[in-house]
N, C-alpha and C positions, 0 to 999 in steps of 0.2 A: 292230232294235227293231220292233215290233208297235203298229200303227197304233190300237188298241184302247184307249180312254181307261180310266183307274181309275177308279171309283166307289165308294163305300159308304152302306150305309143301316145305320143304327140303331133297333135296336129295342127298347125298354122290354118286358120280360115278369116283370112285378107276382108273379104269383102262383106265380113260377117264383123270383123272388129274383133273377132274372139280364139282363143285355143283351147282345143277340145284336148283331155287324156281318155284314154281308153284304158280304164282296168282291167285286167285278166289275172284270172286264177284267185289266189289267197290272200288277202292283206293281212299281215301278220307282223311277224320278228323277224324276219327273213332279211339278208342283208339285202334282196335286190329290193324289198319296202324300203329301205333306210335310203336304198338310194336314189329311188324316186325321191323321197320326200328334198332331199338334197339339190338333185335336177330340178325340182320345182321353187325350192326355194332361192338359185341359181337364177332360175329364167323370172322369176318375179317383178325383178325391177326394169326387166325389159318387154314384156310380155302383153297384148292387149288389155283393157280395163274388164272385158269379159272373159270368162273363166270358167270350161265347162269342166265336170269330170262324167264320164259317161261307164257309168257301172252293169252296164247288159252282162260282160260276162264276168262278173267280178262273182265268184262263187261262192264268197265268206268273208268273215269278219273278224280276227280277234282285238284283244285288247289292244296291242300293240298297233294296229291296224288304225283302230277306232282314234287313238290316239295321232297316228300322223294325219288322220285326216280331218282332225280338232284342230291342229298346226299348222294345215295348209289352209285353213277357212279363217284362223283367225291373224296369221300373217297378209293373206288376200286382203284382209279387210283392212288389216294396220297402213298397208298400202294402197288407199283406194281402189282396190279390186273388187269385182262382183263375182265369188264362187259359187255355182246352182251345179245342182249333178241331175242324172235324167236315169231313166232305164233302172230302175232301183228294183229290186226283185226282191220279194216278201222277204228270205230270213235278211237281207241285208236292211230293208225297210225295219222289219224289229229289232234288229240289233240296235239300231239308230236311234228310235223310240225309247227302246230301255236304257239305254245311257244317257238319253237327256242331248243327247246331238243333232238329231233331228230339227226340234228345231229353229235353232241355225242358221239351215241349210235353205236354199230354194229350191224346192222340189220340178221337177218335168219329168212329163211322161215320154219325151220321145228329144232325141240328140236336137232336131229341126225346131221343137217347138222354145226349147232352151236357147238357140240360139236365135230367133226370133224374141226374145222377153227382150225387152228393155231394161 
């Protein structure tokens, strides 16, 4: 395991219709994963119909990880939400692949172009 704490920040963008999270660090078992996934599940029913998560610095992936973020795509969706994530960085990309969650997901290469998709 990777010494690296999870984090997230939230971002409101009004005039985009959408909220961005920012990953950082480890998505794992970690209780501050549990309680992103919590916050997010929290802000769902009030939240734009768009839905980014932006994984630039998200540094890794374990099961547990893989799994809240199976949770938050498939709670977005039960709710009419569109979750796409952007900035995905090869082992995070493969990780995605080999478990079959991939795809899912809607991919972007850049936070701007995700937010632009319709």
């Amino acid at each position: 395991m990777s010494d690296v704490e999870f984090r997230s920040e939230k971002i409101d963008m009004p005039d985009a219709g959408a909220v961005v999270y920012r990953l950082h660090g480890v998505l794992g078992d970690s209780q501050h994963c549990y309680d992103f996934l919590d916050d997010f599940l929290d802000c769902l029913e009030t939240c734009p119909d768009k839905i980014v998560f932006n994984l630039a610095e998200l540094e890794n992936m374990y099961s547990a990880g893989i799994g809240i973020l199976a949770n938050c795509f498939t709670k977005a969706r039960s709710s009419d939400k569109t979750l796409s994530i952007c900035c995905v960085k090869p082992v995070i990309h493969r990780t995605l692949t080999i478990t079959g969650v991939e795809p899912m997901l809607k991919e972007y290469a850049s936070e701007e172009e995700a937010l632009a998709a319709s």
